[in-house]
MOPAC internal coordinates of N, CA, C and O (Angstrom, degrees):
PM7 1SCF
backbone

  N    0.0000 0     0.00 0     0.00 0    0    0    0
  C    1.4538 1     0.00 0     0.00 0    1    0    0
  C    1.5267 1   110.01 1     0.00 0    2    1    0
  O    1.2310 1   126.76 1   137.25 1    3    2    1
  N    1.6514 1   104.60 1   -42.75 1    3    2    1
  C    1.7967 1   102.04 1   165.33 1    5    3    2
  C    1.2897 1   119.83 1   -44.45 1    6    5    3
  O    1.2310 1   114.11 1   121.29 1    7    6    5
  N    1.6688 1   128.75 1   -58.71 1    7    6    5
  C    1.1973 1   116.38 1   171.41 1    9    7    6
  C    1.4957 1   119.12 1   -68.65 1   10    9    7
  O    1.2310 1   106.88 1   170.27 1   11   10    9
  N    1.6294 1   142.03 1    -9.73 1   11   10    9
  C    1.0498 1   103.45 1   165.70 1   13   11   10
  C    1.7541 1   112.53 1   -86.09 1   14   13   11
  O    1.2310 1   126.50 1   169.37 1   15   14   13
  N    1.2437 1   105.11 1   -10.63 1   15   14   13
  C    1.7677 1    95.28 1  -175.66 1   17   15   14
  C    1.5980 1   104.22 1   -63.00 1   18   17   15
  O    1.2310 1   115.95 1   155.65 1   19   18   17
  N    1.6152 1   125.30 1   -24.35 1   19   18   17
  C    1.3753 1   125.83 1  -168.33 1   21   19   18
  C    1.0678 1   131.56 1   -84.94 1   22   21   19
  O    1.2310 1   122.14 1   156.11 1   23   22   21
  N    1.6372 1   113.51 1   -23.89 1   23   22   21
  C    1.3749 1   147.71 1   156.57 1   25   23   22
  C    1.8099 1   125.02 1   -68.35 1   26   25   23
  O    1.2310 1   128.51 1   139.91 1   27   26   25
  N    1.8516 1   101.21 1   -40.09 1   27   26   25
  C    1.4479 1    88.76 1   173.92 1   29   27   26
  C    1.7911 1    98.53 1   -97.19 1   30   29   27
  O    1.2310 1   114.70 1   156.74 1   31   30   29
  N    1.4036 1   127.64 1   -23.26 1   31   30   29
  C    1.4879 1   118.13 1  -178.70 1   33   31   30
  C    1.5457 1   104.57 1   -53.59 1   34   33   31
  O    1.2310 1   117.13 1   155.64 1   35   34   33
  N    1.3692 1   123.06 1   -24.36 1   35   34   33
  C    1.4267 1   121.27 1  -176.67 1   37   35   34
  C    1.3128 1   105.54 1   -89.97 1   38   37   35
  O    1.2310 1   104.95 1   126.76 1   39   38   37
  N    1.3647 1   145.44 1   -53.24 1   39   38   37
  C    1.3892 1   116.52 1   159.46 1   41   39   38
  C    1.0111 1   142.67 1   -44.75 1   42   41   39
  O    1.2310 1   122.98 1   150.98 1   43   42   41
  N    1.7455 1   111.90 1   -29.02 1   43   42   41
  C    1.2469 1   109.73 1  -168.19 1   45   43   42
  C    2.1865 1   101.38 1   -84.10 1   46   45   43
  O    1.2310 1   116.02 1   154.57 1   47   46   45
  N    1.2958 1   125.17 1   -25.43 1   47   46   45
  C    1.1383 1   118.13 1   139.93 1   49   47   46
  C    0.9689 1   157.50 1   -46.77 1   50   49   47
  O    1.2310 1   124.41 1   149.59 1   51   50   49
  N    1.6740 1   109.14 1   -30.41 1   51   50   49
  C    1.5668 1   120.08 1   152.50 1   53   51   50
  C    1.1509 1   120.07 1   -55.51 1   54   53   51
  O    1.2310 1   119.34 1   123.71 1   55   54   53
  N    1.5983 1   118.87 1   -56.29 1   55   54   53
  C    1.3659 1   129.44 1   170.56 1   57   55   54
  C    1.2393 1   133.82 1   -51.94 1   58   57   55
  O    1.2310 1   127.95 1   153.00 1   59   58   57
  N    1.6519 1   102.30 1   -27.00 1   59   58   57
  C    1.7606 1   111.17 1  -177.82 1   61   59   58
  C    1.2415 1   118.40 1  -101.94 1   62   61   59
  O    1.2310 1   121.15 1   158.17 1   63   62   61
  N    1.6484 1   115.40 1   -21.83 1   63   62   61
  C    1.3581 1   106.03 1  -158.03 1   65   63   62
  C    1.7548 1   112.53 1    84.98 1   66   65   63
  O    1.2310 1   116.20 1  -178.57 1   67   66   65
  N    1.0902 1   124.82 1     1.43 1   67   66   65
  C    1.7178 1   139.26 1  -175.23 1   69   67   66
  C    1.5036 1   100.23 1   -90.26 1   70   69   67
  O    1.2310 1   125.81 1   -54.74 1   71   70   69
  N    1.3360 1   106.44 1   125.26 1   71   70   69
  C    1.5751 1    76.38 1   153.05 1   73   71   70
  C    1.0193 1   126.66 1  -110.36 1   74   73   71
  O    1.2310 1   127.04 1    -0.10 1   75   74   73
  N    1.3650 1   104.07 1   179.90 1   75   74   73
  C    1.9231 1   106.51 1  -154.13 1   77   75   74
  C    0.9727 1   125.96 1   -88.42 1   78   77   75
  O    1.2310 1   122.11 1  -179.08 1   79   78   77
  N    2.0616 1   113.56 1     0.92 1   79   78   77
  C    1.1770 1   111.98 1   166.32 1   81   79   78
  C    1.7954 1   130.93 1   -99.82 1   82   81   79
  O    1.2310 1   133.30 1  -174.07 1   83   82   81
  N    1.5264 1    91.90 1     5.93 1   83   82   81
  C    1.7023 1   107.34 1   157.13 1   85   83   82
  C    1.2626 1   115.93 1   -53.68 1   86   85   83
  O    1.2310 1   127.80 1   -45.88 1   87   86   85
  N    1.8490 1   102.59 1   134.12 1   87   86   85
  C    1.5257 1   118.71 1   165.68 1   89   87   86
  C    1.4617 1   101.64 1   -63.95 1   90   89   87
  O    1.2310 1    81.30 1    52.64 1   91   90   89
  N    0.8909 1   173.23 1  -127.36 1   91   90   89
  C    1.5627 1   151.35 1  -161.66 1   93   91   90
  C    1.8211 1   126.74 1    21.70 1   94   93   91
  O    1.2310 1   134.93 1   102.16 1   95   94   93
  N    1.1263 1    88.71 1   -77.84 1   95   94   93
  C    1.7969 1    99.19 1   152.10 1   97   95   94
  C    1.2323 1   128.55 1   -16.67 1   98   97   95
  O    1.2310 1   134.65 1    98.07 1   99   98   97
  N    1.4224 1    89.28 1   -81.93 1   99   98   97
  C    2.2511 1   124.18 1  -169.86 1  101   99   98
  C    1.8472 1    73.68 1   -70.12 1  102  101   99
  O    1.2310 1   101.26 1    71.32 1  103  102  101
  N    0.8630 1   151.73 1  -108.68 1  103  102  101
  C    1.4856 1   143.12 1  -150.10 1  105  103  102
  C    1.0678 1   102.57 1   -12.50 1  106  105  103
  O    1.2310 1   123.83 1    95.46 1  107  106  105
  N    1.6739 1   110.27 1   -84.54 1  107  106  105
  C    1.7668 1   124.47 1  -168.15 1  109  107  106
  C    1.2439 1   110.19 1   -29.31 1  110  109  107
  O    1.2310 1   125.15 1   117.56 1  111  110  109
  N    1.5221 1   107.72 1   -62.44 1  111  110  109
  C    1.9287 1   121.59 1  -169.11 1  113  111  110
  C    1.7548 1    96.71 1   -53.66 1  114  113  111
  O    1.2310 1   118.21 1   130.04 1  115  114  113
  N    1.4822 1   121.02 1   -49.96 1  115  114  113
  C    1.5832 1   106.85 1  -162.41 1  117  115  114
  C    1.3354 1   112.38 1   -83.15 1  118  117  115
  O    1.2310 1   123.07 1   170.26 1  119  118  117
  N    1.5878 1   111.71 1    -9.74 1  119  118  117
  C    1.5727 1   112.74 1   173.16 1  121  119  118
  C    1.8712 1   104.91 1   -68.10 1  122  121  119
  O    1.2310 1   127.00 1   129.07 1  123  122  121
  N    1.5407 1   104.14 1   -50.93 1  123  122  121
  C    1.4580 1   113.49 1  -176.42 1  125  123  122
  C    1.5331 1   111.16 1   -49.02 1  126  125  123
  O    1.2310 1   131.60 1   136.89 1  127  126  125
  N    1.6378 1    95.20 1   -43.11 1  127  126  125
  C    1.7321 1   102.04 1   179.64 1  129  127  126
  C    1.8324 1   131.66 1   -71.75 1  130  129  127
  O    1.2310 1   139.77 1   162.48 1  131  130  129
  N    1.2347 1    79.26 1   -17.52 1  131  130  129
  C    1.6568 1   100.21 1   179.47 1  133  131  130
  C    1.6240 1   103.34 1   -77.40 1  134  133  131
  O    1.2310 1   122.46 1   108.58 1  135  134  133
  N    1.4101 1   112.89 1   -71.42 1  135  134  133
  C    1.2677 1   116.50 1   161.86 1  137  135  134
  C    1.4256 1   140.03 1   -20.17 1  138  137  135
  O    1.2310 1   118.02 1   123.40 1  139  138  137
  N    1.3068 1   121.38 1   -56.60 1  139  138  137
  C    1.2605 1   165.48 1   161.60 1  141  139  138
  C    1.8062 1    83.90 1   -28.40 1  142  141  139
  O    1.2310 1   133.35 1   101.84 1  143  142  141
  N    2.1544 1    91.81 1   -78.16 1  143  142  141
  C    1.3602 1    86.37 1  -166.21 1  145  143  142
  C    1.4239 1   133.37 1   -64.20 1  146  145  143
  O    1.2310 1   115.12 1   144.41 1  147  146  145
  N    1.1022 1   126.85 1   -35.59 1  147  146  145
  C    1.1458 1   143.76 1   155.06 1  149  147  146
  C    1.6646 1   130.69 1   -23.11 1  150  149  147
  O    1.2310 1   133.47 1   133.87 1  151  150  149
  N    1.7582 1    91.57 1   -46.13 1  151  150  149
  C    1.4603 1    95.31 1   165.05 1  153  151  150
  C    1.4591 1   127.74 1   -62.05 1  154  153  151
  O    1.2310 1   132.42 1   139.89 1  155  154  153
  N    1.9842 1    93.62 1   -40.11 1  155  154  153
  C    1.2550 1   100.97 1   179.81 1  157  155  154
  C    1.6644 1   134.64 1   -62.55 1  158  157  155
  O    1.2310 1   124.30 1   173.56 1  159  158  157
  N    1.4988 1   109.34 1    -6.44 1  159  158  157
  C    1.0058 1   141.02 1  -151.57 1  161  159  158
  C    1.7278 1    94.74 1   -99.75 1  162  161  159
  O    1.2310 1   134.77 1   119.72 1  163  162  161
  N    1.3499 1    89.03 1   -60.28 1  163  162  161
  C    1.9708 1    92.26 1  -179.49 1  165  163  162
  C    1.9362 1   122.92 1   -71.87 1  166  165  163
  O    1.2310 1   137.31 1   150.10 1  167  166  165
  N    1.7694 1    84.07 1   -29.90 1  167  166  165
  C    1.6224 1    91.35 1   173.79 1  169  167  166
  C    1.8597 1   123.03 1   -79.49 1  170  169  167
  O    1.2310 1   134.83 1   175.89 1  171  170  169
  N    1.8883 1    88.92 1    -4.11 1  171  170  169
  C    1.6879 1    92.22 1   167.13 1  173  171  170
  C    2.1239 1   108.17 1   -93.37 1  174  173  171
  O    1.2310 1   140.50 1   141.70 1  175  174  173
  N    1.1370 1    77.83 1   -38.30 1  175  174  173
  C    1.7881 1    91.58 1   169.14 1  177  175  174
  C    1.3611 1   118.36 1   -38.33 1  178  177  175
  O    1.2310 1   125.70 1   138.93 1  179  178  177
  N    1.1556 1   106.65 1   -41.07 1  179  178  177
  C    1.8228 1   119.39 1  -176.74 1  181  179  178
  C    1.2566 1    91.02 1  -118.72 1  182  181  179
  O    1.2310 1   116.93 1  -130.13 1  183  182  181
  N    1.5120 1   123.44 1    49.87 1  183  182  181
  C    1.5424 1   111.09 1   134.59 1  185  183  182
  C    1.6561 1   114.96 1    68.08 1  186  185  183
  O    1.2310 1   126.99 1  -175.71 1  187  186  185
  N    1.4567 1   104.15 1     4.29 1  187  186  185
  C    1.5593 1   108.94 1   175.02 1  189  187  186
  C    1.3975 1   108.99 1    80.91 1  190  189  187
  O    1.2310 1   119.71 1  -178.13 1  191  190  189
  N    1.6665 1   118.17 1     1.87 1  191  190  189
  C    1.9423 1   108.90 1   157.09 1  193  191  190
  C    0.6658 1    96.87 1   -72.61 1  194  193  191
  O    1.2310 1   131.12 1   -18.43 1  195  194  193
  N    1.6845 1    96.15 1   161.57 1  195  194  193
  C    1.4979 1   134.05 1   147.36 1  197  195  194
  C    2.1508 1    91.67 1    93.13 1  198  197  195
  O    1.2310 1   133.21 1    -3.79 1  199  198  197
  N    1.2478 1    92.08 1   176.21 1  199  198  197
  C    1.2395 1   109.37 1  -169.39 1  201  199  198
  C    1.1129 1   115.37 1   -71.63 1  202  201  199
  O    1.2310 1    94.42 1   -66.63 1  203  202  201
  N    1.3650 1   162.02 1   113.37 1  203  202  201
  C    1.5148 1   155.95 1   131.63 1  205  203  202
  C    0.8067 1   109.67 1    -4.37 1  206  205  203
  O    1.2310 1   118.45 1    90.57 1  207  206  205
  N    2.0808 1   120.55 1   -89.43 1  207  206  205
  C    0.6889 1   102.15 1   156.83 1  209  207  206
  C    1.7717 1   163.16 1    28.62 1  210  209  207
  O    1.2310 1   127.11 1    82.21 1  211  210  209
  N    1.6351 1   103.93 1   -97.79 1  211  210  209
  C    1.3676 1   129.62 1   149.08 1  213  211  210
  C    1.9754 1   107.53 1   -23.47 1  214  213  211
  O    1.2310 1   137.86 1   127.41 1  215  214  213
  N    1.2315 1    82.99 1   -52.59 1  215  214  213
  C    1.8366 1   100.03 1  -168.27 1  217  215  214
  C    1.6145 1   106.86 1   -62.12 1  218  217  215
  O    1.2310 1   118.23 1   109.30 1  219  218  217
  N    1.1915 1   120.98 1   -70.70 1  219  218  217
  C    1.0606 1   133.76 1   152.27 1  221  219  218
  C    1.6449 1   133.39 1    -4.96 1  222  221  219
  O    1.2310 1   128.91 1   117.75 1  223  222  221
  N    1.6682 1   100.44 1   -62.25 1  223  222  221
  C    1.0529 1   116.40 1   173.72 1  225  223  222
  C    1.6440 1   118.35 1   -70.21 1  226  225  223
  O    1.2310 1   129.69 1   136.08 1  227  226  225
  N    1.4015 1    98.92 1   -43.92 1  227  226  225
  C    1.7840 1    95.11 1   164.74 1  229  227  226
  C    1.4342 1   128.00 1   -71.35 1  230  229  227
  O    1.2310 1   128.91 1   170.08 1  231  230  229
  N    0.5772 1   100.44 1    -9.92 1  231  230  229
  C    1.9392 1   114.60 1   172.19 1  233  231  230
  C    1.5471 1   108.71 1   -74.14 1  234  233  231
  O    1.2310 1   127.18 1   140.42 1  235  234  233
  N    1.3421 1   103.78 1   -39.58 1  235  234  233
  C    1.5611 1   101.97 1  -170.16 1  237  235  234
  C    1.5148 1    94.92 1   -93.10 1  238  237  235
  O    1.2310 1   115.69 1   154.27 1  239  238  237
  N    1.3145 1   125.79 1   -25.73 1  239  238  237
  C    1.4265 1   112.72 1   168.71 1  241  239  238
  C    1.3695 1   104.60 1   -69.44 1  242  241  239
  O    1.2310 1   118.05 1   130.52 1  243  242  241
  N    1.2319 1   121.32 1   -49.48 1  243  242  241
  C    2.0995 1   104.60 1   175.55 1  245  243  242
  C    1.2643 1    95.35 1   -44.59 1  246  245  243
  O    1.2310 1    98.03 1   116.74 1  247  246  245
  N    1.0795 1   156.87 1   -63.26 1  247  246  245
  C    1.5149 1   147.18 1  -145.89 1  249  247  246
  C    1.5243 1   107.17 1   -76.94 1  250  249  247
  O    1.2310 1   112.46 1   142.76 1  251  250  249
  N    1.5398 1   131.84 1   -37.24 1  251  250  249
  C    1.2369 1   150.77 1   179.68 1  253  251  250
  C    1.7820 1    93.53 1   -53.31 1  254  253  251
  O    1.2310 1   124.88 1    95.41 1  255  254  253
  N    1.2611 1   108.23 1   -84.59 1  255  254  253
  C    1.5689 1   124.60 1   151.84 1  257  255  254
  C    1.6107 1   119.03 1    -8.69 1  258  257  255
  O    1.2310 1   116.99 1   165.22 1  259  258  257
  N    1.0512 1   123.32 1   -14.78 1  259  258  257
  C    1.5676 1   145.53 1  -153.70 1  261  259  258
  C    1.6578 1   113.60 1    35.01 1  262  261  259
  O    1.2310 1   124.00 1  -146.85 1  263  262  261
  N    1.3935 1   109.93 1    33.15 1  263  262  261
  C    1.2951 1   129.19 1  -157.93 1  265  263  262
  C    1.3075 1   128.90 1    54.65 1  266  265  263
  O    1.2310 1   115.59 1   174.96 1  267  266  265
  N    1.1385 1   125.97 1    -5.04 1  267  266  265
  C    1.4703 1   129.04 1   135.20 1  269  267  266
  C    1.3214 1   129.43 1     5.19 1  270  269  267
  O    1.2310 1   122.00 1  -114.89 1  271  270  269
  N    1.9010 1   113.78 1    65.11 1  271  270  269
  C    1.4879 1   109.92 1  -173.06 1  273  271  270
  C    1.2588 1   115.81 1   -57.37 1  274  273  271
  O    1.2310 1   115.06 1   146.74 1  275  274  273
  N    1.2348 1   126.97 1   -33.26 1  275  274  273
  C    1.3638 1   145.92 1  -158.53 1  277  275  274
  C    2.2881 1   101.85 1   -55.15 1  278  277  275
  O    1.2310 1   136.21 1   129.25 1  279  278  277
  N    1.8652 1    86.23 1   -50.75 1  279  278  277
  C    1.4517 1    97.05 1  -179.11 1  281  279  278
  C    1.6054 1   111.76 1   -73.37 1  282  281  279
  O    1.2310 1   118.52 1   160.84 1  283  282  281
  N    1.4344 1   120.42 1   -19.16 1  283  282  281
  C    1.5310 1   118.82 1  -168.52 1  285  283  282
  C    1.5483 1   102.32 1  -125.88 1  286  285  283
  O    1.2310 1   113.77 1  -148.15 1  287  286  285
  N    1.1255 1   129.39 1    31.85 1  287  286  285
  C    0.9457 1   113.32 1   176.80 1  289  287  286
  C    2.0893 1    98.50 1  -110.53 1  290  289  287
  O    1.2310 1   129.51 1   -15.14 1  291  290  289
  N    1.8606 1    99.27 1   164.86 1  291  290  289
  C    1.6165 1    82.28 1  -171.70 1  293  291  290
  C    1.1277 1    91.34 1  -118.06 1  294  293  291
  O    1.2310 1   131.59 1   -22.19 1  295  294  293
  N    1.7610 1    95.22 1   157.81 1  295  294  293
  C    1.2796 1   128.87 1  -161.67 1  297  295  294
  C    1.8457 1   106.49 1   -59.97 1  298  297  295
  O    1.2310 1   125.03 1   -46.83 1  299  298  297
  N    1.4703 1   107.95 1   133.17 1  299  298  297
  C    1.8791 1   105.64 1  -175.26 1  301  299  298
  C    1.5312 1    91.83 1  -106.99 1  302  301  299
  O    1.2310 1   128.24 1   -67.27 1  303  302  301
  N    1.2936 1   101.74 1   112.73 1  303  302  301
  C    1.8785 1   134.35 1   153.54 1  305  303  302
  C    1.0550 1   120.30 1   -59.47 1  306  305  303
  O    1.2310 1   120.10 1   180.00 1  307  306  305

């Protein structure tokens, strides 16, 4: 996880003008990286269906959510 926080904090500084050794940064990058992994984790779980991607993207909405199951979880009928 050290090398990916060191690898994306440096792009994402190249790209921003940030630098990459801001607590802002190191947050963003290990939230992205956490996420990231996690997906990868469920999209091996299911055997590699369905979208990554897809996976990915909901992860960072749990985090958007401030992970707040209560707010993202769906309603049982």
């Amino acid at each position: 996880m050290e090398k990916a926080q060191g690898f994306m904090s440096g792009l994402i500084a190249q790209r921003s003008g940030l630098d990459a050794d801001d607590f802002e940064t190191r947050v963003t990058v290990m939230v992205m990286t956490a996420a990231a992994m996690e997906a990868i984790h469920e999209w091996l779980r299911r055997d590699g269906k369905g979208s990554f991607v897809a996976l990915v993207n909901q992860a960072l909405d749990l985090v958007e959510a401030g992970a707040r199951l209560d707010e993202i979880a769906t309603p049982k009928r």
